[in-house]
Biotite code that builds the C-alpha atoms (Angstrom):
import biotite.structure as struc

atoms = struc.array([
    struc.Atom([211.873, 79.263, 198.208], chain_id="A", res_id=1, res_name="UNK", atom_name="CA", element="C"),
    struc.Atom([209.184, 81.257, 199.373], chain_id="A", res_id=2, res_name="UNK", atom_name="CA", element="C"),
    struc.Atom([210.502, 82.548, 202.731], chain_id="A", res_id=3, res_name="UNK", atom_name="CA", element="C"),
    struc.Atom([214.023, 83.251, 200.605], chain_id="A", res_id=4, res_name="UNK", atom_name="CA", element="C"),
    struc.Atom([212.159, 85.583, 198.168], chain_id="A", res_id=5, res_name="UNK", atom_name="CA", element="C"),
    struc.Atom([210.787, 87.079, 201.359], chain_id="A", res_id=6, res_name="UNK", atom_name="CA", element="C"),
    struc.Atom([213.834, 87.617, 203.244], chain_id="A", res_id=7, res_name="UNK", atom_name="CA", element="C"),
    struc.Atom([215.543, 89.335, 200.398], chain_id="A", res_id=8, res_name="UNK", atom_name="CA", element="C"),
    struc.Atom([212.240, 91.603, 199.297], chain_id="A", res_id=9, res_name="UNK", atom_name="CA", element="C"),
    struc.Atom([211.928, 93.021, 202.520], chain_id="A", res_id=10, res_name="UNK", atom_name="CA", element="C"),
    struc.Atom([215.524, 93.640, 203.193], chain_id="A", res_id=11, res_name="UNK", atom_name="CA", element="C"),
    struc.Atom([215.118, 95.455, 200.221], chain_id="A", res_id=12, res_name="UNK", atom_name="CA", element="C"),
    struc.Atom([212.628, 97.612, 200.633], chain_id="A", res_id=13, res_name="UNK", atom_name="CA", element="C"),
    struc.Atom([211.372, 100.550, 202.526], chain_id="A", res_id=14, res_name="UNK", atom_name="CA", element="C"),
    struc.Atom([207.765, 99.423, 203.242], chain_id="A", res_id=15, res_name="UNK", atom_name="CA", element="C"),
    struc.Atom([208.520, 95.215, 204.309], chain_id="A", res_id=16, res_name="UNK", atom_name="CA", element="C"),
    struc.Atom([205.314, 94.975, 205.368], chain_id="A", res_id=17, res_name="UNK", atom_name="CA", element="C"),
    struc.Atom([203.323, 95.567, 202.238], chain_id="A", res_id=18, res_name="UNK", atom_name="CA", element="C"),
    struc.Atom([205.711, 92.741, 200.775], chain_id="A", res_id=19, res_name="UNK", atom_name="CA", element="C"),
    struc.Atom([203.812, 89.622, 199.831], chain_id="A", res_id=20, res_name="UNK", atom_name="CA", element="C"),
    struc.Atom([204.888, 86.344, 198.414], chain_id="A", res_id=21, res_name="UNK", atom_name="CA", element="C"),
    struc.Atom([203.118, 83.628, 197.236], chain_id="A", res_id=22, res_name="UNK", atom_name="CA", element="C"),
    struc.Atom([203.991, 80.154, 196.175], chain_id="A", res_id=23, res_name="UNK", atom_name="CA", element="C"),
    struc.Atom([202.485, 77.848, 193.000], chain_id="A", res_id=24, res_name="UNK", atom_name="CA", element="C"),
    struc.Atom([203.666, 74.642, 192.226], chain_id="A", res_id=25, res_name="UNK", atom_name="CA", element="C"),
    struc.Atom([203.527, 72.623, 188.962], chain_id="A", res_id=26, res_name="UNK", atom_name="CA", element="C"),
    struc.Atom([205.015, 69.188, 189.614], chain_id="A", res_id=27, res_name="UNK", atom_name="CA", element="C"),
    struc.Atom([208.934, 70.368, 189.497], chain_id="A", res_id=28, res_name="UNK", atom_name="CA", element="C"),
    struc.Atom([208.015, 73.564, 188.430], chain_id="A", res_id=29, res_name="UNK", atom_name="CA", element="C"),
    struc.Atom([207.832, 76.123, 191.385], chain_id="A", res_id=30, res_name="UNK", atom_name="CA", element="C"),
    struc.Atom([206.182, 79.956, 190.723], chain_id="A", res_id=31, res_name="UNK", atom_name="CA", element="C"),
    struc.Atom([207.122, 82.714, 193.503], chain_id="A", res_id=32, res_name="UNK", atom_name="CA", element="C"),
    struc.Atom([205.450, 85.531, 192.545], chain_id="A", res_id=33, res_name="UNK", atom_name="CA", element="C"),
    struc.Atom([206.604, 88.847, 194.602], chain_id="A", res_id=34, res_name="UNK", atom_name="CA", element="C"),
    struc.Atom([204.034, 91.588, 195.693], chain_id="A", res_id=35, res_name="UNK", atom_name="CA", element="C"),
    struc.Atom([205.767, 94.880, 196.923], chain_id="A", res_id=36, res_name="UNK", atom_name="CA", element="C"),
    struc.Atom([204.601, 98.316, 196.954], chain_id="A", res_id=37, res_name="UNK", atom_name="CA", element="C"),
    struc.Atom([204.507, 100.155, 194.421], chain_id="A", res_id=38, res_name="UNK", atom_name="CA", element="C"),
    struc.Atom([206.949, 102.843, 195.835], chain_id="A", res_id=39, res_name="UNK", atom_name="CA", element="C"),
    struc.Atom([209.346, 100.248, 196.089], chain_id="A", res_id=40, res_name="UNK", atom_name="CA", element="C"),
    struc.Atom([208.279, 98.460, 192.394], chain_id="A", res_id=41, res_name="UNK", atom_name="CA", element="C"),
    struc.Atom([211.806, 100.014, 191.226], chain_id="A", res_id=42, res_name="UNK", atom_name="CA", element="C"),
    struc.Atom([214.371, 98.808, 194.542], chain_id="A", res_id=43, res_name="UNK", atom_name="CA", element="C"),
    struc.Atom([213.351, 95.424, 193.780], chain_id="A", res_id=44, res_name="UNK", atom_name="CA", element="C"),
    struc.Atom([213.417, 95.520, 189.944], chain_id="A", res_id=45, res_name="UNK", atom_name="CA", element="C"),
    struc.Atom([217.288, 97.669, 190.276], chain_id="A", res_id=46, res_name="UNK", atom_name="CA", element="C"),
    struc.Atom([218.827, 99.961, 187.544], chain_id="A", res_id=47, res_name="UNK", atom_name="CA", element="C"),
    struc.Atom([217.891, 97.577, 183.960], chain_id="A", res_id=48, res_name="UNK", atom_name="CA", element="C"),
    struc.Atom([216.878, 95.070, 186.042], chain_id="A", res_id=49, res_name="UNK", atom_name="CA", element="C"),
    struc.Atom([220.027, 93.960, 188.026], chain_id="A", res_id=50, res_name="UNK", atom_name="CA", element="C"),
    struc.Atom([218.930, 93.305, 191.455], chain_id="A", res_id=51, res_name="UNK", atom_name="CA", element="C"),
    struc.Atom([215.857, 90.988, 189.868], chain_id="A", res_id=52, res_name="UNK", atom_name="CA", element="C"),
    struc.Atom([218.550, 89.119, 187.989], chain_id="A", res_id=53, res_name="UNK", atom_name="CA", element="C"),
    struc.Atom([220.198, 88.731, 190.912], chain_id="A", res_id=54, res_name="UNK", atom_name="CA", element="C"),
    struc.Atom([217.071, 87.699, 193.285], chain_id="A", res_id=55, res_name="UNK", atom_name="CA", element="C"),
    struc.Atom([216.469, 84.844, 190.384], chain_id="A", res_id=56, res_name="UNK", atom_name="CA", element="C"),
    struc.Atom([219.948, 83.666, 190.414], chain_id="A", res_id=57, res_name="UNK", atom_name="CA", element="C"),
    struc.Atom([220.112, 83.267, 193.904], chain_id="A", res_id=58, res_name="UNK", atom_name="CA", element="C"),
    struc.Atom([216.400, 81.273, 193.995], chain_id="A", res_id=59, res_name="UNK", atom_name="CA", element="C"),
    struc.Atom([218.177, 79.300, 191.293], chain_id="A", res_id=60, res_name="UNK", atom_name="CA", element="C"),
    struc.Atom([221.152, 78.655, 193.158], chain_id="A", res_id=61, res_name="UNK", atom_name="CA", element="C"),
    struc.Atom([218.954, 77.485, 195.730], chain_id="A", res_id=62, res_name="UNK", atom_name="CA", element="C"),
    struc.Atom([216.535, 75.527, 194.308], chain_id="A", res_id=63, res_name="UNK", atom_name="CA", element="C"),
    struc.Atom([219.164, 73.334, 191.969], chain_id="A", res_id=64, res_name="UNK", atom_name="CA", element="C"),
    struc.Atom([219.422, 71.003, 194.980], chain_id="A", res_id=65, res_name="UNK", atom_name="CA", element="C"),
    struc.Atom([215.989, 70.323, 195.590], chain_id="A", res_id=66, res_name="UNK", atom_name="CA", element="C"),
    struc.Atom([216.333, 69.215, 191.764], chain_id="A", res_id=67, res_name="UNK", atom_name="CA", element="C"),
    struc.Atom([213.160, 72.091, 191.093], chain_id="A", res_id=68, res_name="UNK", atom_name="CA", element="C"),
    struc.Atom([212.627, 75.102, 188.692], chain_id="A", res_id=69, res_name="UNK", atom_name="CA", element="C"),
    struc.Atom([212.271, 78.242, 189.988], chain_id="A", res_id=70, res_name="UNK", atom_name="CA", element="C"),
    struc.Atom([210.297, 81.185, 188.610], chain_id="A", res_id=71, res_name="UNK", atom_name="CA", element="C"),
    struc.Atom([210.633, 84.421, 190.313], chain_id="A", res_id=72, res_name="UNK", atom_name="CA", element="C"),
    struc.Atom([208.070, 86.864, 189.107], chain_id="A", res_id=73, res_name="UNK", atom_name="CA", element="C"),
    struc.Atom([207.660, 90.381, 190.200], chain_id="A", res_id=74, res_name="UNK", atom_name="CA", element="C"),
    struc.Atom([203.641, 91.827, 190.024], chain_id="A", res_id=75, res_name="UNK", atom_name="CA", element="C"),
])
């Protein structure tokens, strides 16, 4: 999940290197925790929060067939 939270982040963004992901996990619980600039704090959040919504729903998506729960949080 980690190198998908990556992908999208930097794709988003105008400063990809600054982006930094890291990985916890908790059994079957999985924490990705995104680390972007902070220039580009409000192209990965999106207008009320859209294009986080979507970043989650697509690490969801993802992660239902490794039978895991994803958290995607955004520092």
């Amino acid at each position: 999940m980690k190198e998908l939270v990556e992908v999208i982040a930097k794709a988003l963004v105008d400063h990809p290197d600054e982006v930094v992901v890291t990985e916890k996990e908790n059994g079957r619980n999985v924490t990705v925790e995104l680390h972007v600039a902070p220039a580009d704090m409000g192209k990965v959040i999106g207008k009320q929060g859209r294009i986080a919504k979507a970043i989650r729903s697509v690490v969801k998506a993802a992660s239902s067939k490794d039978n895991k729960h994803v958290d995607v949080e955004i520092v």
